[in-house]
N, C-alpha and C positions, 0 to 999 in steps of 0.2 A: 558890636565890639566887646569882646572879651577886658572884663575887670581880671588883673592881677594884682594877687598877694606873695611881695618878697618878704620873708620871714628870718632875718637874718642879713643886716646890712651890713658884713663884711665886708674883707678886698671881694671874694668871689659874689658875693650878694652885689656889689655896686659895680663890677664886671658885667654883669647880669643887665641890670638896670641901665647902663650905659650903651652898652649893643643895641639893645629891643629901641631905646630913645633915636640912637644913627639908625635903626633898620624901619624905622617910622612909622613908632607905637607913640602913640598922643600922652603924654604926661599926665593927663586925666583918667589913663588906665591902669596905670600904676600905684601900690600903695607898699611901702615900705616900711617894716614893723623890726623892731630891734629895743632889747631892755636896757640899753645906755641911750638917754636919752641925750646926750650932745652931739653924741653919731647920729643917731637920727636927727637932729634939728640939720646938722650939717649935709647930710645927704640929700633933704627937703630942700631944703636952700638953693643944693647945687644943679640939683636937675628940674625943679619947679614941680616935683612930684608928691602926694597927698603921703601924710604919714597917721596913724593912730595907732590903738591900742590892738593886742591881736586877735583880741575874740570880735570887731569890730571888724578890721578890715579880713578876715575870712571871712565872715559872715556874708559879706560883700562878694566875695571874688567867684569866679567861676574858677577857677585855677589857684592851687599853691603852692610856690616854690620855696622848700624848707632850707635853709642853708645856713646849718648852726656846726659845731661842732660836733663831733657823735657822743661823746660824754654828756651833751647838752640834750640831745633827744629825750631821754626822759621824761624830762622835763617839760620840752616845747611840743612833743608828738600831742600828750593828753592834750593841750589844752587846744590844737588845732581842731583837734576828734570833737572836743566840746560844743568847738563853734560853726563845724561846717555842716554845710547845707549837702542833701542828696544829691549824688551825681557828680558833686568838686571831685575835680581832678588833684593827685596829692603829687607834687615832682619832689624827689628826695636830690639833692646833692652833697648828704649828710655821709662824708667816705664811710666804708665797711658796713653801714645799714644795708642788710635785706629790704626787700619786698614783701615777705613773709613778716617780718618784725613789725614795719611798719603796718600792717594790715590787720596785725593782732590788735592794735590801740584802735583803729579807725572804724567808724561806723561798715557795720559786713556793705560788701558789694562796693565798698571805696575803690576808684581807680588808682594806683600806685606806679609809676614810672620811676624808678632809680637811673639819676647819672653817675656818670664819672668823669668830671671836668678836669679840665689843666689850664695850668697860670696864663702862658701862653693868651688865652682869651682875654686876654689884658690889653691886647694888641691887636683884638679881630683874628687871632689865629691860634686859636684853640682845636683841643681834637677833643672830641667828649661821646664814650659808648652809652649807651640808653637802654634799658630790659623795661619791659612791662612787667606788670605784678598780674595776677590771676584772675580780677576785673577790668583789665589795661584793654582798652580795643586798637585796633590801628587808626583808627580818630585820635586817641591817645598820643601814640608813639609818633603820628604825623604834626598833632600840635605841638609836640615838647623838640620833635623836630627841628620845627620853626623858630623854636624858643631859643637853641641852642646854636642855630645857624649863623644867627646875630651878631657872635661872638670865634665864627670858626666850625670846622668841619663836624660832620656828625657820624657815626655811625650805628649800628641797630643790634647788638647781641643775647643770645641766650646768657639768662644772670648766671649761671653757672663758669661763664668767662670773666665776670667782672672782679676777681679777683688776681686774674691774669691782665687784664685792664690796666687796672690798678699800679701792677708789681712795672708795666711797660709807659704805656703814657700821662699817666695819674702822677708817679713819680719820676718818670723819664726826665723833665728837665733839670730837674736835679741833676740828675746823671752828666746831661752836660754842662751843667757850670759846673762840675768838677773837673771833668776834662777843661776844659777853656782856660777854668783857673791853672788848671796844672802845665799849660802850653804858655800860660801868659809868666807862669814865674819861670818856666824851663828858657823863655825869649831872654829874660833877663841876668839870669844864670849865663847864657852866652854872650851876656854882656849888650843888649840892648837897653833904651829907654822904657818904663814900665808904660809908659802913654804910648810909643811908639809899638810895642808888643803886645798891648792891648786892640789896638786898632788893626795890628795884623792877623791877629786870631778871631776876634768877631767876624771882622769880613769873611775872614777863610771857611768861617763855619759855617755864615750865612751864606753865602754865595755855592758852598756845597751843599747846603740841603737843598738851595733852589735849581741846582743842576738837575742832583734827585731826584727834585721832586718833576720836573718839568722835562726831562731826558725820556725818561720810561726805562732806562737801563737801569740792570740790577747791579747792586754797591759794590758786587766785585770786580764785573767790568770797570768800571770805574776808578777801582782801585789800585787794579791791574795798566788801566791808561795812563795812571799815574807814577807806576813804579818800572823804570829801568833796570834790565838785568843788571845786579852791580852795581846800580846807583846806589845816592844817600837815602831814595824812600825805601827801599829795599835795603837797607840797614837798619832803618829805623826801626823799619814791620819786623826784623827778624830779631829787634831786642825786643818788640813788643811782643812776641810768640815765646823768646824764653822765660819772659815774663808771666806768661799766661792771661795775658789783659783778657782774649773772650774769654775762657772760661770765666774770670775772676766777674767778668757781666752778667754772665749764664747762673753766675749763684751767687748774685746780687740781686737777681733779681727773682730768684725764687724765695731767697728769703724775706723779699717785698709780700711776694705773692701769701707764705707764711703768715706775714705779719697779719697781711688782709683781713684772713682765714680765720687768724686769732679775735682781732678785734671783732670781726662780725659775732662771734660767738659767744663773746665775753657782756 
């Protein structure tokens, strides 16, 4: 049985820890490390999982998943390289870190897997891309695999995409609570209850992606089933078109992608 080291007991660190516990990893294999120690006692507490210091529990783990802030890497990269053993697998979840970055701090021949997680895994339904770093084997990318199933879907990219990652489902759901919100105040604007135009937009969203996602048809089908010549969807769409709503997506989300790009280098 694989010891793990979570480094970084955030929402997404106890995201993490929460899955692997439902996908029925033994509490005993888990050790949870974070420099505020009330969030640690609190986390310990709540899933009955072993907490200490971090040059301890690496020292321990066959596996570690870093999940700080990227500002914070500086910081917490050294002192993981201090304490691990040959052969520890390194999973980064720290946005806009390389593989490359991380492998410059780590003992040479460190296994490096970079994800890129979403909130979503909050709820078992996350989507999260995965690269190897340049000692990654596919033992590697099939354990971090496992790791991240726990919590929602995986996929396997060249890092050279996770910036484009990033720009689509790293920040996607953002994207749509903006839209929702902006459905939910337009429900109200025509004069519905905000509880009542709340409960009609979620569902709608939900229940469309689960079409979606479960149909196999592609979104314009779908869109097009939805829109009558003449009707009110087909009014809508055509303020949304003079509007520019996709393009206004299309460089929204390049300039995610940008940001990525930035912070990775900075």
């Amino acid at each position: 049985m694989k010891q793990l080291a979570v480094v970084g007991a955030g929402v997404m660190g106890e995201t993490l820890i929460a899955g692997l516990l439902r996908a029925g990893w033994e509490p005993s294999q888990i050790t949870a490390v974070d420099r505020h120690a009330p969030r640690l006692t609190e986390i310990s507490a709540k899933y009955g999982i072993a907490n200490s210091e971090l040059a301890e529990a690496v020292a321990d783990a066959q596996a570690v998943v870093v999940v700080v802030k990227p500002q914070d890497t500086g910081e917490v990269l050294p002192q993981v390289a201090a304490a691990l053993r040959p052969g520890t697998l390194v999973v980064s979840l720290c946005a806009g870190v390389t593989t490359a970055q991380i492998e410059a701090v780590m003992p040479i021949g460190t296994p490096v897997v970079r994800v890129m997680p979403n909130t979503p895994a909050q709820v078992d339904e996350g989507m999260a891309a995965i690269s190897g770093g340049s000692a990654a084997t596919a033992a590697n990318l099939e354990f971090v695999t496992g790791l991240l199933e726990a919590v929602g879907k995986v996929v396997t990219v060249p890092e050279k995409y996770q910036d484009a990652v990033t720009a689509i489902s790293g920040s996607g759901p953002a994207y749509l609570f903006f839209v929702v919100e902006a459905m939910i105040d337009a429900g109200v604007m025509l004069g519905l209850p905000r509880d009542i135009a709340t409960t009609l937009v979620v569902q709608t969203m939900y229940g469309s992606a689960k079409l979606l996602a479960e149909s196999g048809a592609h979104p314009t089908q779908l869109r097009e089933r939805v829109t009558s010549p003449g009707g009110t969807t087909a009014a809508a769409l055509r303020q949304l078109e003079d509007h520019r709503v996709k393009a206004a997506f299309m460089t929204a989300m390049e300039a995610a992608r940008d940001r990525s790009r930035e912070l990775a280098s900075s």
